[in-house]
N, C-alpha and C positions, 0 to 999 in steps of 0.2 A: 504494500500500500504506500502512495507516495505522503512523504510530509505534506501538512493542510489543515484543512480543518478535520477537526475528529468526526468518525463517523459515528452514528447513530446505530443499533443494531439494525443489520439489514440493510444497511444504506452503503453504497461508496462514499468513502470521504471527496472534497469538494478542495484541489488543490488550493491555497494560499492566494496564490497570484491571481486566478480567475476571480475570486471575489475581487482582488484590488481591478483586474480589468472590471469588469462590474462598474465597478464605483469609478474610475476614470471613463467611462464611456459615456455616465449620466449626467457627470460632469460636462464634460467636452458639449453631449447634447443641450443644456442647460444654458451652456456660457452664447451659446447659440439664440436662442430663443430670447435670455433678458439680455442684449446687448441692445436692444431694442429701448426696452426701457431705461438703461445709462444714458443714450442718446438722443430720448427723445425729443429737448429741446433745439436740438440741430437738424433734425429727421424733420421737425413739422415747418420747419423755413425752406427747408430742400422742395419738399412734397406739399405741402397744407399753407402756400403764404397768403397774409391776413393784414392789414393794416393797424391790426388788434394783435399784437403777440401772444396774449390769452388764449386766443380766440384760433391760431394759428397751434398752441399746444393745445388746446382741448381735442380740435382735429388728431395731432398725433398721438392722442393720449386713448381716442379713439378707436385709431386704427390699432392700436397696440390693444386695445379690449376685443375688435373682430376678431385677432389670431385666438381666442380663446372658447369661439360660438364651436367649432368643429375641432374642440379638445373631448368633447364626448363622444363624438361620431367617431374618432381615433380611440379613445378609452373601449368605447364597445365593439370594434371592426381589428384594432391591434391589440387590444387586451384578449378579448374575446379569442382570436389566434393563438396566444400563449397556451390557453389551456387546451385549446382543441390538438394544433402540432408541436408546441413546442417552445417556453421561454426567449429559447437565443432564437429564432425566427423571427418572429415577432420585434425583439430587439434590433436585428440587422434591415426590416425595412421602416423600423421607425428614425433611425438614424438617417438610414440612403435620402427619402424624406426632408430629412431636417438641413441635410446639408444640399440638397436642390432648391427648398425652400431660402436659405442664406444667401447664395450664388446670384440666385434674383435679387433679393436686395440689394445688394453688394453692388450690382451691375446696371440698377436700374437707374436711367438717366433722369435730371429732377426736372420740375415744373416748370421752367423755365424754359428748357430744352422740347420737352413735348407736349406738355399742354395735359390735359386732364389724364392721358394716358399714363402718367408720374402715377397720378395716388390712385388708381384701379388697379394698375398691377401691384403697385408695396401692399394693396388690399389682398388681390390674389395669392400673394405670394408667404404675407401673416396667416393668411387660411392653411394652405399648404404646411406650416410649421404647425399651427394650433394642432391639426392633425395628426402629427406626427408624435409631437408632445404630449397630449391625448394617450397615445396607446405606449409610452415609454414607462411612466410608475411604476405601472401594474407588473408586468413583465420582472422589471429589474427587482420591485420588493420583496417579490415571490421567489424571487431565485436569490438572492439575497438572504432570508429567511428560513428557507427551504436548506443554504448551504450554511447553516450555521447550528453547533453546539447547542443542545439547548437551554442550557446555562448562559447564552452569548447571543439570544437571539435581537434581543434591544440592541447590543453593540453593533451586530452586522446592520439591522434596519436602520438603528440610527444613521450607517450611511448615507442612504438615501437622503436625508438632507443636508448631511453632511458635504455631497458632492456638489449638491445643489450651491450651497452658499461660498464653497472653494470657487466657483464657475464667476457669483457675483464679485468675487472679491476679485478674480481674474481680470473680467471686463471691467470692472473699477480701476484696476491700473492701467488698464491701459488708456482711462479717460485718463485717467493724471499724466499719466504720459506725456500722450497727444496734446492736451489743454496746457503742459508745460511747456512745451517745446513748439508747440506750431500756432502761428498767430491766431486770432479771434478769425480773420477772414478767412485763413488756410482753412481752422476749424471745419466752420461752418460750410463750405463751398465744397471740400472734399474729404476734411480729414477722419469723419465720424467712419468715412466708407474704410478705412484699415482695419478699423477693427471688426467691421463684418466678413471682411475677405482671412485677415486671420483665421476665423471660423472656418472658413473653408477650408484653408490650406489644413486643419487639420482635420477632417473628414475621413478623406484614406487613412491614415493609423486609427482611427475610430472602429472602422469596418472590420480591420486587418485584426483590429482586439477583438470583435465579437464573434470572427469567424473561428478564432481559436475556443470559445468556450467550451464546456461540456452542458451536458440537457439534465436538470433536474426534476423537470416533469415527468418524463418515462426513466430515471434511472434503475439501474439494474438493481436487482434484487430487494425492492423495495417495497414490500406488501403490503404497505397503506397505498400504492398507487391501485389496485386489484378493481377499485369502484369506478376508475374513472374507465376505464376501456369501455365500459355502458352509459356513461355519464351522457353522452347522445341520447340515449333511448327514453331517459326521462326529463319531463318539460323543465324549460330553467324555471319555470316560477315557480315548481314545488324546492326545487333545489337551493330557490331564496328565501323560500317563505322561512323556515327554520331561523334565518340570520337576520331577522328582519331589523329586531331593536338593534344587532349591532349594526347594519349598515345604516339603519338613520342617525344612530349616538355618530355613527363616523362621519359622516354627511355634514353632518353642525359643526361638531368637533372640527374638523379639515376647513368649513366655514371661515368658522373664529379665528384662526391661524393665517390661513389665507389672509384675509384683511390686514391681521399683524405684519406677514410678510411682506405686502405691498404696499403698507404705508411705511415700512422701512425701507425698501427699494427705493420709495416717491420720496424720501432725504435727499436725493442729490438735486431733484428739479425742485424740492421746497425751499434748499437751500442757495438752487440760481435766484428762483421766482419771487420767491413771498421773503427772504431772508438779507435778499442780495448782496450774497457773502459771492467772491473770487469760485471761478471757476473750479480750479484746481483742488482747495477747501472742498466746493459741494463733490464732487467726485470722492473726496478724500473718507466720507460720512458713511460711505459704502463699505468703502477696505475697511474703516474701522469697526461697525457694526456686524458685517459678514465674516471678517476676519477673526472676531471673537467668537461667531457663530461655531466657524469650524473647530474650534477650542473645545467648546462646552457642550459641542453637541454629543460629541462621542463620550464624553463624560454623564450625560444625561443617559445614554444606553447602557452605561456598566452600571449604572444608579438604579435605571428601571430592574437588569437583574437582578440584585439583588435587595432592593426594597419594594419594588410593583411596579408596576403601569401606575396607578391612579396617584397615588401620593406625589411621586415623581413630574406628576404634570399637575395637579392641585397646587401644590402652593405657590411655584414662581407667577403664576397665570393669577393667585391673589395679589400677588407682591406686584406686581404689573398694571393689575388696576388700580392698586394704591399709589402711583408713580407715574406713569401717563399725561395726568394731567397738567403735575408739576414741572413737569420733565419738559414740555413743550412751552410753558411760560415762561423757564427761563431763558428757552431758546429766540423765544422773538422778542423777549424783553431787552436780552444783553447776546445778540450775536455776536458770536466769534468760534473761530476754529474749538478754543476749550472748551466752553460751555458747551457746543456742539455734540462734541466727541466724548465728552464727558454725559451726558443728559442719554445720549442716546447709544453710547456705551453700554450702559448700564441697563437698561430697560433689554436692550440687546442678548447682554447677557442670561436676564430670568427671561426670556422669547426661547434662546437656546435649549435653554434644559426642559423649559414645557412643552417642546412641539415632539420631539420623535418620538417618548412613548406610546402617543398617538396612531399614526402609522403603524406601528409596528404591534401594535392592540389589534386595530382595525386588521391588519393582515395575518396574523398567526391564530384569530380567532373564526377564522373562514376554512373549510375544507379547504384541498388543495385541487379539485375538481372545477371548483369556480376562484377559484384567488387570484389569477391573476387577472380575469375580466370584471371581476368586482369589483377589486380595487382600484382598477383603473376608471372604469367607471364613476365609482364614487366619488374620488378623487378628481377627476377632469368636472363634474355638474360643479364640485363647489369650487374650483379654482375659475369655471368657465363663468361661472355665477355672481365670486363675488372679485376674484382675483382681475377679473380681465374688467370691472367696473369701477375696483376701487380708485384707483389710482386718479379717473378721469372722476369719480362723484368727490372727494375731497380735494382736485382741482376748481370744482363748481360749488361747494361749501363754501371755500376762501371766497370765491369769486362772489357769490353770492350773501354771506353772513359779513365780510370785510375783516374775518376774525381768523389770524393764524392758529386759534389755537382748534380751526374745524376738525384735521383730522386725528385729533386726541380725543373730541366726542363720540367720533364714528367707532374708534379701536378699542374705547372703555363701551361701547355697547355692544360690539362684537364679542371682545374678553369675559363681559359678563354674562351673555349666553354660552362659552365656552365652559366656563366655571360651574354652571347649574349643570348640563348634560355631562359632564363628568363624572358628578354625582350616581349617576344612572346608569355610567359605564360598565358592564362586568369586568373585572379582574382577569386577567388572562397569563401572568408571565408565571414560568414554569415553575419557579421557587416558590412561588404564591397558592399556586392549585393543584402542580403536580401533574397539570396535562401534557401529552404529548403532539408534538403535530402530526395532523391528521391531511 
């Protein structure tokens, strides 16, 4: 047996490396998709120009919500695929996808040059990733999960957003970068397009890691797979009904987090827009709050094992809404890089340790007959629902209430539905219950 992860009885172990391919793969897809949102105040002058700058980001803040209507259409058409052939299939054309969907971006000549044809195709082209991105969770969590000790299985899930926020912290440099080094004009006129081609250029190693994977849907000798070979034969709705409270607790749950997420992402445009702190600063608000992310999140999975799921995501998600709203007055009261980084540091940090138990609840409490179309599913309604709206309704609070402090109302009312359905969440991690994955 090679080194890896320990097997389970019955099971092959799951070499080392493939998970880290895993996790660099969701990465890599990720940094793809929100580079979008790093850029979007350059994207909506290129594509969406307005005599209104508002009014020209609200458009990009927009389109950046369309790539997320046909995140469920991808949840249920590439998740849906994981469990019928196969995890890494599913994986290799949500990528292929993702990086044809960049490619257009990348390429696509701006408003100026063509004329409304600009922002139909960056339309078509955000579809084309929503899509893609849609059916990537489900797949990687499941295999993810599946390939993990089960004493380790928070740690491995926590990946999954652990890659995710490696990705934001990525395309956060490379604004600072660019915003340091190339003028405002160069910026705007061309420079935001590097870092979408970056994406590309890294596409092929992306593919080239999934093609190596192994399948832990069919793996060998695995007797808890025995049900799925019928799993066809019976309709999916008796197959959900069983899971039902857990897929709506997950549903809210992924909600509530969502919104936290993208009103942390929406720091770098709060901090051009409503703050008007230096470019490089609002960039800077990324790497520091994602960058912690990558920190604590995998700290938060060794915690879920061995103290639970719920505890582990209860109390920083209290500590958050206690803090929230402070946390945003002193930032528009006394902007500056510190308060900044500090204010939203901090809140960052209890974000980190409350989100992967989540996840990783929601997904080792589902057979493995439907887990990866479930969760992707799930997963894509509330990202598509509230992730691809936030960003652009607490641009239109500010705009509308004249109050920086909009989207700290929005995220202590999301966090506080987050907090009640936790409540109601079942227990799931193995130290806690003593189940085994099924």
């Amino acid at each position: 047996m090679k080194a890896g992860v320990a097997a389970a009885p019955g099971r092959k172990s799951i070499p080392a490396h493939h998970v880290l391919a895993v996790v660099i793969g969701n990465g890599l897809e990720f940094y793809d998709f929100l580079c979008y949102a790093i850029f979007a105040v350059y994207i909506g002058k290129a594509f969406f120009p307005a005599h209104d700058p508002s009014i020209s980001l609200l458009l990009s803040l927009a389109t950046f919500g369309i790539g997320f209507v046909t995140r469920p259409i991808g949840g249920i058409v590439l998740g849906g695929l994981g469990d019928r052939i196969g995890r890494k299939p599913a994986m290799l054309w949500s990528f292929l996808l993702m990086g044809a969907g960049m490619l257009g971006l990348a390429l696509t000549p701006s408003y100026a040059e063509i004329g409304m044809a600009a922002p139909i195709l960056v339309l078509c082209f955000r579809l084309v990733q929503g899509f893609a991105l849609g059916g990537e969770v489900g797949p990687t969590t499941a295999f993810l999960i599946e390939a993990a000790p089960p004493q380790r299985r928070g740690f491995y899930g926590a990946m999954q957003y652990t890659s995710q926020d490696a990705a934001i912290v990525i395309a956060s440099l490379v604004g600072v970068v660019l915003s340091s080094t190339l003028s405002l004009a160069d910026l705007h006129a061309w420079g935001w397009r590097i870092a979408f081609l970056a994406g590309v250029v890294i596409v092929p190693f992306g593919i080239l890691i999934r093609r190596s994977l192994p399948e832990t849907l069919h793996a060998a000798n695995d007797a808890a797979l025995a049900p799925d070979a019928t799993a066809g034969e019976v309709a999916l709705h008796a197959r959900i009904r069983p899971h039902l409270k857990v897929l709506v607790c997950g549903l809210l749950l992924l909600a509530s987090t969502t919104i936290g997420t993208y009103v942390l992402t929406y720091m770098a445009t709060y901090s051009l827009v409503t703050l008007h702190l230096p470019a490089n600063v609002s960039f800077g608000v990324t790497v520091v709050t994602s960058g912690l992310a990558v920190v604590f999140q995998p700290v938060s999975g060794l915690l879920s094992d061995r103290f639970g799921r719920k505890p582990v995501m209860l109390l920083p998600m209290v500590l958050i809404s206690a803090l929230i709203l402070p946390a945003f007055w002193v930032i528009s009261h006394y902007p500056s890089a510190l308060t900044l980084y500090g204010a939203m540091g901090t809140v960052a940090i209890l974000f980190a340790l409350a989100a992967p138990p989540i996840i990783v609840a929601l997904t080792e409490s589902l057979p493995r007959r439907i887990r990866s179309g479930a969760v992707a599913t799930v997963y894509a309604f509330a990202i598509s629902i509230f992730g691809g709206t936030t960003q652009f309704v607490v641009t239109w609070l500010i705009r509308a209430t004249g109050s920086p402090l909009a989207p700290a109302f929005y995220w202590l009312g999301a966090a506080a539905m987050g907090i009640a359905v936790m409540l109601l969440l079942p227990e799931s991690a193995p130290r806690k219950t003593g189940n085994s994955l099924t």
